[in-house]
PDBQT receptor file of N, H, CA, C and O in Angstrom, charges set to zero:
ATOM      1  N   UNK A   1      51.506  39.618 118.164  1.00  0.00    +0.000 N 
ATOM      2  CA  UNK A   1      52.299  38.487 118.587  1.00  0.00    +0.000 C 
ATOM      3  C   UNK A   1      52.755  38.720 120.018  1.00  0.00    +0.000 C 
ATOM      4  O   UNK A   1      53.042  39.872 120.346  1.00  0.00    +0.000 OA
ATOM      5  N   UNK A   2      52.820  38.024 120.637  1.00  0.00    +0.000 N 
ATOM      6  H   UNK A   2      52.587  37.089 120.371  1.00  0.00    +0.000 HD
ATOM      7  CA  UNK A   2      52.930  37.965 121.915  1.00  0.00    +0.000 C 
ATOM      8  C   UNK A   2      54.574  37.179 122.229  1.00  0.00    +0.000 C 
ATOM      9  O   UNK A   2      55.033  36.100 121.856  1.00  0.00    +0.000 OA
ATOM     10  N   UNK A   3      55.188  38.370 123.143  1.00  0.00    +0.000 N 
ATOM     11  H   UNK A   3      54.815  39.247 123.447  1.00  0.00    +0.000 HD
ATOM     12  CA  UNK A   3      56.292  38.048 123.387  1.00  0.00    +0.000 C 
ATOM     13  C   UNK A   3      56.723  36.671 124.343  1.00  0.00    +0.000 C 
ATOM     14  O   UNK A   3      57.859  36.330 124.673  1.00  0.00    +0.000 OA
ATOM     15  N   UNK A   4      55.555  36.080 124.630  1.00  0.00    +0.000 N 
ATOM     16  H   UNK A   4      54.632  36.357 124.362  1.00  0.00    +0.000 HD
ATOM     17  CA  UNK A   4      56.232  34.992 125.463  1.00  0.00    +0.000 C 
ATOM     18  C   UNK A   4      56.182  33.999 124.566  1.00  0.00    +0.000 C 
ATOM     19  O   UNK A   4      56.875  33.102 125.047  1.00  0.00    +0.000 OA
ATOM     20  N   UNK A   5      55.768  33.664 123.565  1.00  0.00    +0.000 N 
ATOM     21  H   UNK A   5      55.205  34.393 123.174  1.00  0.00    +0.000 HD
ATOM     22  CA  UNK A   5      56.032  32.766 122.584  1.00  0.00    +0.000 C 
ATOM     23  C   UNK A   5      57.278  32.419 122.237  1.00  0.00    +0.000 C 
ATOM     24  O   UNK A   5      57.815  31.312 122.232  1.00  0.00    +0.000 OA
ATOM     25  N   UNK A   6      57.751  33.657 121.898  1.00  0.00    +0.000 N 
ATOM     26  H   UNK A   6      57.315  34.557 121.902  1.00  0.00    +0.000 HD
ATOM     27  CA  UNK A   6      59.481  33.630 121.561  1.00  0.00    +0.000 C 
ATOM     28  C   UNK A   6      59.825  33.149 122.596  1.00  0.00    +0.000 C 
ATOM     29  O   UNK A   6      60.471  32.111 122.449  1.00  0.00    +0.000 OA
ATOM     30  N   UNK A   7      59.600  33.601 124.040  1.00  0.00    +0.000 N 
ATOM     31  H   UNK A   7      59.075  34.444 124.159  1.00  0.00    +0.000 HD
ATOM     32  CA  UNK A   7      60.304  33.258 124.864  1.00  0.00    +0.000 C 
ATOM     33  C   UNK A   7      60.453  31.512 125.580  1.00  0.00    +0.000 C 
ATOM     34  O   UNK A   7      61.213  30.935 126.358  1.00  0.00    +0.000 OA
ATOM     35  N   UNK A   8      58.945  31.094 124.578  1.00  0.00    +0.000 N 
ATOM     36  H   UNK A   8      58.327  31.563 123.947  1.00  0.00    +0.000 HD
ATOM     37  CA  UNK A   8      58.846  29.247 124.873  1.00  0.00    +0.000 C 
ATOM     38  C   UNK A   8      59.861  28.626 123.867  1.00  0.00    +0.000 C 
ATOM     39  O   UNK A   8      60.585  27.654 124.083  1.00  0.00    +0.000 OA
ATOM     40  N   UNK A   9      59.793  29.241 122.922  1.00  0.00    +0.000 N 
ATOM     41  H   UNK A   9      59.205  30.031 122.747  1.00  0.00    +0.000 HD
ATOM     42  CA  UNK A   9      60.388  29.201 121.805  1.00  0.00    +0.000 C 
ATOM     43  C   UNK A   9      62.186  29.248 121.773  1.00  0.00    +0.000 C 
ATOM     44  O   UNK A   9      63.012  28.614 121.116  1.00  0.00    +0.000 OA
ATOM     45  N   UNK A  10      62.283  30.126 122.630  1.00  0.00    +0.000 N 
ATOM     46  H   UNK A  10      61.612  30.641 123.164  1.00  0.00    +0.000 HD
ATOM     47  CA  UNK A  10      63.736  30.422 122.824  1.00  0.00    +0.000 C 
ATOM     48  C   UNK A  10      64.629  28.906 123.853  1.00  0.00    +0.000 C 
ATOM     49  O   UNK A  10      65.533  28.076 123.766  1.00  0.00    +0.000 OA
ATOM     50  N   UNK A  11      63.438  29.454 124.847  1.00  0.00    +0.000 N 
ATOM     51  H   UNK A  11      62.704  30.129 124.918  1.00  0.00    +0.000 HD
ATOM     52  CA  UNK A  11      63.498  28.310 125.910  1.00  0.00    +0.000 C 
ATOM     53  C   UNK A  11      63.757  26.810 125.807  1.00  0.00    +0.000 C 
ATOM     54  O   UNK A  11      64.495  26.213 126.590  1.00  0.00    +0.000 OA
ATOM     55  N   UNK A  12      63.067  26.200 124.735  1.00  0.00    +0.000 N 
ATOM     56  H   UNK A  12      62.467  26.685 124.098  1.00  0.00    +0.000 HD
ATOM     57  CA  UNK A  12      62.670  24.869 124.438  1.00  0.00    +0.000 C 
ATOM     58  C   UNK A  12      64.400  24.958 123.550  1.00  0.00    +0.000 C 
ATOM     59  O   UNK A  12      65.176  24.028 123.767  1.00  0.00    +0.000 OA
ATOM     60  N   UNK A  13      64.753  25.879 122.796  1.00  0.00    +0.000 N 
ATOM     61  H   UNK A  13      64.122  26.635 122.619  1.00  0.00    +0.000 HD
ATOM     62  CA  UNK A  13      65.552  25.544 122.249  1.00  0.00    +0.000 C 
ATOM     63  C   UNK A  13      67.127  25.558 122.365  1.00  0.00    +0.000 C 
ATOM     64  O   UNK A  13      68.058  25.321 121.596  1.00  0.00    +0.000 OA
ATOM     65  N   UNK A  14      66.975  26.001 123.864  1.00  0.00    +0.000 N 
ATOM     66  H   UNK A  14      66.218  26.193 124.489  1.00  0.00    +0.000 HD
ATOM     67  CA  UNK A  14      68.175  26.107 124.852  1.00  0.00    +0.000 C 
ATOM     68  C   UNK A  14      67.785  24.863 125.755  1.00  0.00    +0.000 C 
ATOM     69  O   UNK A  14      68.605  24.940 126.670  1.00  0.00    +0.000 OA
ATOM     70  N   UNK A  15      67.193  24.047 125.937  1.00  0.00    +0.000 N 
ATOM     71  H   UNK A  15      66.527  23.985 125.194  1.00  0.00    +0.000 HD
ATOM     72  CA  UNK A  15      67.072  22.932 126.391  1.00  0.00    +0.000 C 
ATOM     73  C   UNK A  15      67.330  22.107 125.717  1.00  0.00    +0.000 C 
ATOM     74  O   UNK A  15      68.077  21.491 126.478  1.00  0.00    +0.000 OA
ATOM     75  N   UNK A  16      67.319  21.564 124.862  1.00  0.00    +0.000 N 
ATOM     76  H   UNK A  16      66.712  22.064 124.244  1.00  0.00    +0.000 HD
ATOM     77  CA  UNK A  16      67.615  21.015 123.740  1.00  0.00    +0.000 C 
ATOM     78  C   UNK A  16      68.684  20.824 123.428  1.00  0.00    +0.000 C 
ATOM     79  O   UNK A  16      69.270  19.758 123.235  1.00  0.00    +0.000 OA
ATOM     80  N   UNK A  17      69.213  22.438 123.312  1.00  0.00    +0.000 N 
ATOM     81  H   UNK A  17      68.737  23.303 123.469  1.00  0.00    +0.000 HD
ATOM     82  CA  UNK A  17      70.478  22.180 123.032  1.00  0.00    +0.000 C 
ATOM     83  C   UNK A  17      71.653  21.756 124.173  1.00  0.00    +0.000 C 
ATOM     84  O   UNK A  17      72.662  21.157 123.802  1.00  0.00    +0.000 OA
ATOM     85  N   UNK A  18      71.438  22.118 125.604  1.00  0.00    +0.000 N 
ATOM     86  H   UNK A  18      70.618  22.604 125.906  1.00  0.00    +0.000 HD
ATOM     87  CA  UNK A  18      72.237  21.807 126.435  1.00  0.00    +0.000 C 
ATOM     88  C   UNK A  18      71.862  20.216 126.519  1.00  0.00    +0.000 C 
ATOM     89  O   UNK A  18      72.933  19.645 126.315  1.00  0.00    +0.000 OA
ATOM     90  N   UNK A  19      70.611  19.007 126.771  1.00  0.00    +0.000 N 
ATOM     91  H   UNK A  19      69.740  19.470 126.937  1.00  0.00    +0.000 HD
ATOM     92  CA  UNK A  19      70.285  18.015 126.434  1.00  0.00    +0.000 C 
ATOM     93  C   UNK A  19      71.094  17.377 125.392  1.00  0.00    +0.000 C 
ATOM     94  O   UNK A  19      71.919  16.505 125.665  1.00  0.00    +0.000 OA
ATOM     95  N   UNK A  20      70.851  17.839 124.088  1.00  0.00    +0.000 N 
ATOM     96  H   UNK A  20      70.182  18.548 123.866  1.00  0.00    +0.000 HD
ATOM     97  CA  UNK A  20      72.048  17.624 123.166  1.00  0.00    +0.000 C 
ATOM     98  C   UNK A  20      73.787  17.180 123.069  1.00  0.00    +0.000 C 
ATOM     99  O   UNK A  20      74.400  16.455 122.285  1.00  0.00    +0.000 OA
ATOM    100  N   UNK A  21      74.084  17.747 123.898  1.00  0.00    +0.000 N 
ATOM    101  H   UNK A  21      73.586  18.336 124.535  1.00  0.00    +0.000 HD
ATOM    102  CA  UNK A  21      75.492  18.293 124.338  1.00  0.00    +0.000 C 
ATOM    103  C   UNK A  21      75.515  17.783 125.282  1.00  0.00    +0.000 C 
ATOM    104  O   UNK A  21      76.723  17.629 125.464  1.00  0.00    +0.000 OA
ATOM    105  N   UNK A  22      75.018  17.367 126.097  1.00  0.00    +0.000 N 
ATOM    106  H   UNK A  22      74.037  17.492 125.949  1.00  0.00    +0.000 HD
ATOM    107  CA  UNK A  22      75.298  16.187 127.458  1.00  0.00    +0.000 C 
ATOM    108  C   UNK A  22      74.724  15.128 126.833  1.00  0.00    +0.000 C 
ATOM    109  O   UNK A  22      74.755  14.271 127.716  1.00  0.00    +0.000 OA
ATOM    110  N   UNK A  23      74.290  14.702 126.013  1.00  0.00    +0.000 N 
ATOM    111  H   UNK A  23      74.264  15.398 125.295  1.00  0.00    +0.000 HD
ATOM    112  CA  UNK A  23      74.087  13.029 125.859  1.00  0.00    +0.000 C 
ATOM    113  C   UNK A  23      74.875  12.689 124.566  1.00  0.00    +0.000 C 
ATOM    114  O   UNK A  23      74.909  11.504 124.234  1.00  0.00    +0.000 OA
ATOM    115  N   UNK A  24      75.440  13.510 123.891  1.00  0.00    +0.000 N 
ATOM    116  H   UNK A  24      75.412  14.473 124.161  1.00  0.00    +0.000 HD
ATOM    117  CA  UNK A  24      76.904  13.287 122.815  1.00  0.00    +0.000 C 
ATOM    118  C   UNK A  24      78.430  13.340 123.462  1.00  0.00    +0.000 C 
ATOM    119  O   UNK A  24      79.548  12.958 123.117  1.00  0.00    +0.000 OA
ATOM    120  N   UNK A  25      77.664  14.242 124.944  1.00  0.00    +0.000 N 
ATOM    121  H   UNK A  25      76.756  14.552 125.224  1.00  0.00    +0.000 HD
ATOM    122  CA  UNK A  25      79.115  13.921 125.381  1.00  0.00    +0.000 C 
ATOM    123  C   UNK A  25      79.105  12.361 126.063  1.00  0.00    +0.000 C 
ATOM    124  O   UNK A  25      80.190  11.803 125.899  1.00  0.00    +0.000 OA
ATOM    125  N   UNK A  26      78.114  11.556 126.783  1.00  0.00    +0.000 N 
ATOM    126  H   UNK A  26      77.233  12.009 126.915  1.00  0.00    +0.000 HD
ATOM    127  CA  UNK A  26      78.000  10.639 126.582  1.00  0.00    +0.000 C 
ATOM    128  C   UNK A  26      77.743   9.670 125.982  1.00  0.00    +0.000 C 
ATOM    129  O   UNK A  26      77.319   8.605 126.432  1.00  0.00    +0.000 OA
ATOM    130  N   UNK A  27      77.996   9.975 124.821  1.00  0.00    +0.000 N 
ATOM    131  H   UNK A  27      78.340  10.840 124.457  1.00  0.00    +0.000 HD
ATOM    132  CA  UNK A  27      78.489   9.047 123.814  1.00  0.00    +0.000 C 
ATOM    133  C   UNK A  27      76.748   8.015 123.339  1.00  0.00    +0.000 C 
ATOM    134  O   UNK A  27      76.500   6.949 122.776  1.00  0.00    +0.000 OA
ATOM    135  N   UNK A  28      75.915   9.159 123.996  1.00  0.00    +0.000 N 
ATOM    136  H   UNK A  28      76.116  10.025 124.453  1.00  0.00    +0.000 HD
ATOM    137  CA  UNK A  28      74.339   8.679 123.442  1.00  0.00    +0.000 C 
ATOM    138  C   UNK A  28      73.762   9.150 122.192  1.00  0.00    +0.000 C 
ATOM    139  O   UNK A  28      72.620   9.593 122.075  1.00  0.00    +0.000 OA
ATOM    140  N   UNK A  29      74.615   9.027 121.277  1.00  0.00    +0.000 N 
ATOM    141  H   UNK A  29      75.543   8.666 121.373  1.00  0.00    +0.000 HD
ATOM    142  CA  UNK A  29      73.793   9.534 119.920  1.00  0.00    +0.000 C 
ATOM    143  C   UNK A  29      72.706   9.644 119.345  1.00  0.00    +0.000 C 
ATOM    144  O   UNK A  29      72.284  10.664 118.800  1.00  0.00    +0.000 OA
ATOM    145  N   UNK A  30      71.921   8.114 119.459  1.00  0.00    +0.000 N 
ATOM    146  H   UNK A  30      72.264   7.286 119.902  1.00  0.00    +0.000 HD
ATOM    147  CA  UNK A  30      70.641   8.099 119.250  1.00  0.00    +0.000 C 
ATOM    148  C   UNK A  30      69.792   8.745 120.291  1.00  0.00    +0.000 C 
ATOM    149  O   UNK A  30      68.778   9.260 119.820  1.00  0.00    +0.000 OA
ATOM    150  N   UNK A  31      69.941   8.861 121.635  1.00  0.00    +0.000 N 
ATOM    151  H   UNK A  31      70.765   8.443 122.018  1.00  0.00    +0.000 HD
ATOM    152  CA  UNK A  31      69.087   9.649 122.627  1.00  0.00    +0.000 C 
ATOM    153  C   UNK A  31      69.329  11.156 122.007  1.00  0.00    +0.000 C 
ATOM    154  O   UNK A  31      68.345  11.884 121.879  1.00  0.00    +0.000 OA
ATOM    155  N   UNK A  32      70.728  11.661 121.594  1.00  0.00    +0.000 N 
ATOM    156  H   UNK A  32      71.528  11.070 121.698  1.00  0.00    +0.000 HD
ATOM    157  CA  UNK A  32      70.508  12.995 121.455  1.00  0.00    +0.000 C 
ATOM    158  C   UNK A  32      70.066  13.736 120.096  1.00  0.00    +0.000 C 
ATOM    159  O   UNK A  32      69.971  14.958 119.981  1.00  0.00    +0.000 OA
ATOM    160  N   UNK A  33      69.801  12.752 119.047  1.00  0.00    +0.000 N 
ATOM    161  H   UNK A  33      69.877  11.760 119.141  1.00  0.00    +0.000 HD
ATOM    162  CA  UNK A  33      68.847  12.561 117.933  1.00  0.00    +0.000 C 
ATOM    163  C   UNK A  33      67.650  12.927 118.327  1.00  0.00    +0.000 C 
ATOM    164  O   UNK A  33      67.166  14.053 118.213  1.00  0.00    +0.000 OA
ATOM    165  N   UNK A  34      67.001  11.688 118.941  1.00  0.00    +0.000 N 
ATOM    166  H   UNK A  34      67.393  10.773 119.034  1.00  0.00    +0.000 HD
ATOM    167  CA  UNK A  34      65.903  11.775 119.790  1.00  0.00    +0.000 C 
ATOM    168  C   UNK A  34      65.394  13.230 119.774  1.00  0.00    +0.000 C 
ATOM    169  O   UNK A  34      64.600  13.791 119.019  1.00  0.00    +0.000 OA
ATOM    170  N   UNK A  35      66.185  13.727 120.977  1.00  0.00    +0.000 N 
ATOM    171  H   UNK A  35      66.830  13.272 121.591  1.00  0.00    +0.000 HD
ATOM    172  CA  UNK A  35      65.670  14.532 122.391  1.00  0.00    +0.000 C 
ATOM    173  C   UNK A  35      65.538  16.064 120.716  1.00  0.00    +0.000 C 
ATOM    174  O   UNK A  35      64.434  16.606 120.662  1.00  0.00    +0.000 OA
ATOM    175  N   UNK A  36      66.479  16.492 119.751  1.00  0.00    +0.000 N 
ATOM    176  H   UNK A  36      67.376  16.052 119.795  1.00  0.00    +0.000 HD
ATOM    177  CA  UNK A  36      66.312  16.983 118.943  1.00  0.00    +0.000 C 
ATOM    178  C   UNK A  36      65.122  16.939 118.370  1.00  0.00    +0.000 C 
ATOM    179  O   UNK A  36      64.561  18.006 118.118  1.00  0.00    +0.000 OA
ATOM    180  N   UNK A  37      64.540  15.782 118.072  1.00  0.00    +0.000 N 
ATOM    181  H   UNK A  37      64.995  14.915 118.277  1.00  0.00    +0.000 HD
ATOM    182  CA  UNK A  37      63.550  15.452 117.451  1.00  0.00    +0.000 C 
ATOM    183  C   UNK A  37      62.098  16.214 118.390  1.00  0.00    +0.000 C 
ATOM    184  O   UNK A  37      61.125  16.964 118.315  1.00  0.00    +0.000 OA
ATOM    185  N   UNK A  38      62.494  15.773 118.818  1.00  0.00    +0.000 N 
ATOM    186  H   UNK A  38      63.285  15.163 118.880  1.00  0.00    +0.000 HD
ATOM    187  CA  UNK A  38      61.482  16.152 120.051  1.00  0.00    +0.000 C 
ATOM    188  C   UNK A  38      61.415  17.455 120.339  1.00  0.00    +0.000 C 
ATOM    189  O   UNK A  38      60.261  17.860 120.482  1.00  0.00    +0.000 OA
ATOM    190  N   UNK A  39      62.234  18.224 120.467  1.00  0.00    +0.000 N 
ATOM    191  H   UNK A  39      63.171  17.895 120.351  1.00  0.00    +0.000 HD
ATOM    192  CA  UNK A  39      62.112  19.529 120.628  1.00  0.00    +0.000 C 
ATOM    193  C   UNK A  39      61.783  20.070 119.291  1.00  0.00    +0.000 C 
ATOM    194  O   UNK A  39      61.313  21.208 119.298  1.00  0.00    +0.000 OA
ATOM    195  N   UNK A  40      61.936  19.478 118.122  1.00  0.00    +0.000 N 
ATOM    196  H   UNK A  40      62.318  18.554 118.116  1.00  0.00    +0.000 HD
ATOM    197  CA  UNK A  40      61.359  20.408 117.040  1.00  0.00    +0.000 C 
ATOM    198  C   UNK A  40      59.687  19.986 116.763  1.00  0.00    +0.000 C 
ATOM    199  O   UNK A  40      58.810  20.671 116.237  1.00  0.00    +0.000 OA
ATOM    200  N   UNK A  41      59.618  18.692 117.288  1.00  0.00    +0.000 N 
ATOM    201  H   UNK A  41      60.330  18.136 117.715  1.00  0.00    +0.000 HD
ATOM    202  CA  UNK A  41      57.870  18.906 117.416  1.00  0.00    +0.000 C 
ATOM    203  C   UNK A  41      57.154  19.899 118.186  1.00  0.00    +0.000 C 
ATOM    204  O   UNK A  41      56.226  20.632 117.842  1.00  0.00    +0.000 OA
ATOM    205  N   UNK A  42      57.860  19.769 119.485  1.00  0.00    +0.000 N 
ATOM    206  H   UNK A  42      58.614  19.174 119.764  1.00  0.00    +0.000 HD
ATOM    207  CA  UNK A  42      56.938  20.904 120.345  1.00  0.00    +0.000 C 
ATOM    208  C   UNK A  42      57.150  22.090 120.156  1.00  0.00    +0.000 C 
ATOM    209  O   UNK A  42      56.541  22.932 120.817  1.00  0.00    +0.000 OA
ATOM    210  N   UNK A  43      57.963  22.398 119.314  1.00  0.00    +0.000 N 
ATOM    211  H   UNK A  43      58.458  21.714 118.777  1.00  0.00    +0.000 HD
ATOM    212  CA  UNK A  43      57.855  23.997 118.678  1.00  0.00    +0.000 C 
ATOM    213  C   UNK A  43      57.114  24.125 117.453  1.00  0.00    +0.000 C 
ATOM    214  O   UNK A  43      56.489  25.128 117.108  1.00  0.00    +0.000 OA
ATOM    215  N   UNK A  44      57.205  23.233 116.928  1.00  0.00    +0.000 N 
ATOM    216  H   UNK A  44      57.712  22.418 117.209  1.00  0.00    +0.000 HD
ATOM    217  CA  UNK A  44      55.893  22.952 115.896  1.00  0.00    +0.000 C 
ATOM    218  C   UNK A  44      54.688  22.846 116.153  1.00  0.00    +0.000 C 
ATOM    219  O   UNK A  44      53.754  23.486 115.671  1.00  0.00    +0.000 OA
ATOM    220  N   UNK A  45      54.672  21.877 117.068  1.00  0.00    +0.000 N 
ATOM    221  H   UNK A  45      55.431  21.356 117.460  1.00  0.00    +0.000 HD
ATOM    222  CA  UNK A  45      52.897  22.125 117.932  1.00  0.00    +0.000 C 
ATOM    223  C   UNK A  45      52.871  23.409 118.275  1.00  0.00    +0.000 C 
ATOM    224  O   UNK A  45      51.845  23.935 117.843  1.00  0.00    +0.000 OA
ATOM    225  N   UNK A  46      53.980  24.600 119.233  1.00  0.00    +0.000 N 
ATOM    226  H   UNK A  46      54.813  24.172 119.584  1.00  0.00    +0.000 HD
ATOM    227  CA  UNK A  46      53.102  25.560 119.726  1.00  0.00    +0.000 C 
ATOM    228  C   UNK A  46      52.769  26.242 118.475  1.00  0.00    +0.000 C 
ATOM    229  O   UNK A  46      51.725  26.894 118.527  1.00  0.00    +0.000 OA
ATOM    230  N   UNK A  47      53.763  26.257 116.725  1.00  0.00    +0.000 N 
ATOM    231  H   UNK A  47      54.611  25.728 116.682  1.00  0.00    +0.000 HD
ATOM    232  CA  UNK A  47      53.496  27.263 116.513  1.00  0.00    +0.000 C 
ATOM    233  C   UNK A  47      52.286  27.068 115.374  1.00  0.00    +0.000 C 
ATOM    234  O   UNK A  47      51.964  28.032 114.680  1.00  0.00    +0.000 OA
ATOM    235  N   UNK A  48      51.548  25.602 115.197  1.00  0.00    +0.000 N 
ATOM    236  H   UNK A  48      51.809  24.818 115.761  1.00  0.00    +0.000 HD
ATOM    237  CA  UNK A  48      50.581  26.058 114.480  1.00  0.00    +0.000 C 
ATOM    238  C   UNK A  48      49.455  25.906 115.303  1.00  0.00    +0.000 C 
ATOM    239  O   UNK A  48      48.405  25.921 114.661  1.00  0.00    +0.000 OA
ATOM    240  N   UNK A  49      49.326  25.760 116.558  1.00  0.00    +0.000 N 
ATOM    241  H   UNK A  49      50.179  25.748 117.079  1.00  0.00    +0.000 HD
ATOM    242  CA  UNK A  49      48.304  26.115 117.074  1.00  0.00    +0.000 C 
ATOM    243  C   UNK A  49      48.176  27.978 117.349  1.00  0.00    +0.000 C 
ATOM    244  O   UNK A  49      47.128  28.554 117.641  1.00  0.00    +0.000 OA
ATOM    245  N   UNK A  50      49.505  28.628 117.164  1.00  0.00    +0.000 N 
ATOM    246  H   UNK A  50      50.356  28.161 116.927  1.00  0.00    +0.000 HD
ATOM    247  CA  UNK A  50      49.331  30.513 117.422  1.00  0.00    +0.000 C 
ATOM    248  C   UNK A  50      48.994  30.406 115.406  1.00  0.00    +0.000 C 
ATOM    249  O   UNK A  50      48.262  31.346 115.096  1.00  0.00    +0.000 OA
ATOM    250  N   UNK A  51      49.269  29.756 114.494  1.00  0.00    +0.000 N 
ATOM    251  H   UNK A  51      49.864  28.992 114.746  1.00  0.00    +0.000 HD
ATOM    252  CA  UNK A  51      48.863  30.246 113.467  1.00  0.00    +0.000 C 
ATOM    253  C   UNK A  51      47.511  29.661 113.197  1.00  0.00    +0.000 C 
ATOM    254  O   UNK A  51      47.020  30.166 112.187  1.00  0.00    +0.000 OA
ATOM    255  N   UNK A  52      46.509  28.485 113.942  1.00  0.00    +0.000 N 
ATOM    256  H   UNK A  52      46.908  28.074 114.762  1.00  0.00    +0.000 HD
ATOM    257  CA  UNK A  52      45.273  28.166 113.952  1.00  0.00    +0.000 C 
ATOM    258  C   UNK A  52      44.514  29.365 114.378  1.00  0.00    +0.000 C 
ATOM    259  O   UNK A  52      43.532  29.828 113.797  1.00  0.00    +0.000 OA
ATOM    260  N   UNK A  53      45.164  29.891 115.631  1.00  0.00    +0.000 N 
ATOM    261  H   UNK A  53      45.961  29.515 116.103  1.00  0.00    +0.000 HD
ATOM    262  CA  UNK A  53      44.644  31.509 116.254  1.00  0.00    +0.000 C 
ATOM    263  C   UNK A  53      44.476  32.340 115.451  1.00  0.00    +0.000 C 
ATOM    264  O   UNK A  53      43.429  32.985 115.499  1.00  0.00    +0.000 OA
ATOM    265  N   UNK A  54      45.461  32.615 114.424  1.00  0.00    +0.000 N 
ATOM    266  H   UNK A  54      46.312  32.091 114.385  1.00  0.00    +0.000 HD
ATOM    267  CA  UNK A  54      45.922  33.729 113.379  1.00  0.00    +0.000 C 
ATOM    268  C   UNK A  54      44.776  33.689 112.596  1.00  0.00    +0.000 C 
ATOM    269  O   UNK A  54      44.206  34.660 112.100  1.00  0.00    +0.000 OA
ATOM    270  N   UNK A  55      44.351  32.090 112.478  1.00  0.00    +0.000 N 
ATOM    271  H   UNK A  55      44.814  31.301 112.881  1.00  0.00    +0.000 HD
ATOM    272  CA  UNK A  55      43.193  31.979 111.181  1.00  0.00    +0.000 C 
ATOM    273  C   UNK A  55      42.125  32.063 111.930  1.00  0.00    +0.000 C 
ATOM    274  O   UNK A  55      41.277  32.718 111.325  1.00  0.00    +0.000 OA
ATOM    275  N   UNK A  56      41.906  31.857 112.538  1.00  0.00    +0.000 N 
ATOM    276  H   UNK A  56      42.594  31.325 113.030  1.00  0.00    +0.000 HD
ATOM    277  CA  UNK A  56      40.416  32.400 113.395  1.00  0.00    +0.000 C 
ATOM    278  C   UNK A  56      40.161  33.746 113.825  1.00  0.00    +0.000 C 
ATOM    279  O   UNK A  56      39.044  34.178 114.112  1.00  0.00    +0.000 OA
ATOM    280  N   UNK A  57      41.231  34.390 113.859  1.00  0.00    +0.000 N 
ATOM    281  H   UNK A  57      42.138  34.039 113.626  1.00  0.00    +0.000 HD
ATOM    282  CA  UNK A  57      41.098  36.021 114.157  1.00  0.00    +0.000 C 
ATOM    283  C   UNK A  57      40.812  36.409 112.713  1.00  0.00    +0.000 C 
ATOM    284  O   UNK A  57      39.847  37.121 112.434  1.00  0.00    +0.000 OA
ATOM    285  N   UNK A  58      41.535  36.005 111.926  1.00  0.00    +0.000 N 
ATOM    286  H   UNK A  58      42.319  35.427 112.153  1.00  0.00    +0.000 HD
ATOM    287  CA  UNK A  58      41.418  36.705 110.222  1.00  0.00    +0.000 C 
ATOM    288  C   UNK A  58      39.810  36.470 110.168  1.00  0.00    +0.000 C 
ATOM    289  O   UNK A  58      39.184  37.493 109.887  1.00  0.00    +0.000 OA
ATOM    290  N   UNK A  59      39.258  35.640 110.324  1.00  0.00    +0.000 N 
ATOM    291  H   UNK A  59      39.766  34.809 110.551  1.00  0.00    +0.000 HD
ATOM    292  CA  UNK A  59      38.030  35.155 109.895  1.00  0.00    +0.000 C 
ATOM    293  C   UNK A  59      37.228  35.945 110.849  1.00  0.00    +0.000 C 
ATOM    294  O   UNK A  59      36.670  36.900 110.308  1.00  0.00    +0.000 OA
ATOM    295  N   UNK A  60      37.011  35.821 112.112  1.00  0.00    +0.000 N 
ATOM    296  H   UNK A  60      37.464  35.045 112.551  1.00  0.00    +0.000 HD
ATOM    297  CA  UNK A  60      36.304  36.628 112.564  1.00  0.00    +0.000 C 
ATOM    298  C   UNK A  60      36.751  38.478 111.814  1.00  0.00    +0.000 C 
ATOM    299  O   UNK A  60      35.821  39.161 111.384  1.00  0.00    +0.000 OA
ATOM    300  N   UNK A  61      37.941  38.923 111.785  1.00  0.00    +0.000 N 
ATOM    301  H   UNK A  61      38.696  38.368 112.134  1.00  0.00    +0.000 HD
ATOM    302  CA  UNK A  61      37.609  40.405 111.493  1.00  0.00    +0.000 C 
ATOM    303  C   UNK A  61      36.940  40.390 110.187  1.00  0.00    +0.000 C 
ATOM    304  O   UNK A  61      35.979  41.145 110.040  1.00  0.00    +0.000 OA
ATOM    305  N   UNK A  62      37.393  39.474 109.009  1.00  0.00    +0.000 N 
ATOM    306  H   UNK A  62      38.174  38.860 109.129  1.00  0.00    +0.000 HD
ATOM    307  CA  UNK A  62      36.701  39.820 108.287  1.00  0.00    +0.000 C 
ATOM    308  C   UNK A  62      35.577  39.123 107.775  1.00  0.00    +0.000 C 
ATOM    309  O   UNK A  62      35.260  39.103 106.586  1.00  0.00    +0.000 OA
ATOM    310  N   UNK A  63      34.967  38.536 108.727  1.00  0.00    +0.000 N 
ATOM    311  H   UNK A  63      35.225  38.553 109.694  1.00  0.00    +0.000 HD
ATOM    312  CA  UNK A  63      33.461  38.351 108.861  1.00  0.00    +0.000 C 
ATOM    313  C   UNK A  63      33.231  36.539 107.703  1.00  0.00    +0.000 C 
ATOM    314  O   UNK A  63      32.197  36.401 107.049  1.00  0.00    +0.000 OA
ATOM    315  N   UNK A  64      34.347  35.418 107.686  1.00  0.00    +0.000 N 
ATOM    316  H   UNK A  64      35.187  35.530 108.217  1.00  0.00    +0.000 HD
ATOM    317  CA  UNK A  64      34.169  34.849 106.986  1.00  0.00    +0.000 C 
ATOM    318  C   UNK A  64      33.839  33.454 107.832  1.00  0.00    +0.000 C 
ATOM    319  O   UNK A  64      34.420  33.015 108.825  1.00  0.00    +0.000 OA
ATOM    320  N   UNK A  65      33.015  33.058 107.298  1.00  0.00    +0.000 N 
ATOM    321  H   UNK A  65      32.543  33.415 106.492  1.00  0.00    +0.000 HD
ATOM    322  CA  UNK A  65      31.845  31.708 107.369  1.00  0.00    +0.000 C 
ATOM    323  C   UNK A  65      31.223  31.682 108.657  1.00  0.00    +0.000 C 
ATOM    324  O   UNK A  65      30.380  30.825 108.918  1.00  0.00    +0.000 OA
TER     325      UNK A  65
């Protein structure tokens, strides 16, 4: 596993959260719904494309299809 993952990972979710917290303090609820929303997709996209990786390495070591 590769440490910069965490670190997109970490990243995206300190954006988010400061995003969060400035658009509730303006009284934008649904934007800061939103912008939540949104940040848990793109941590979802990165992380099953590193577990699509995971399954293609398994398969190549152990020699399947």
């Amino acid at each position: 596993m590769d440490i910069d993952l965490i670190f997109k990972i970490a990243g995206t979710g300190i954006i988010v959260a400061v995003l969060n917290l400035v658009l509730k303090r303006a009284e934008r609820e649904e934007q800061a719904m939103l912008t939540t929303l949104a940040g848990l997709i793109v941590v979802l996209v990165v992380i099953v494309k590193e577990i699509g990786n995971l399954f293609e390495t398994i398969k190549s070591v152990f020699g399947l299809w």
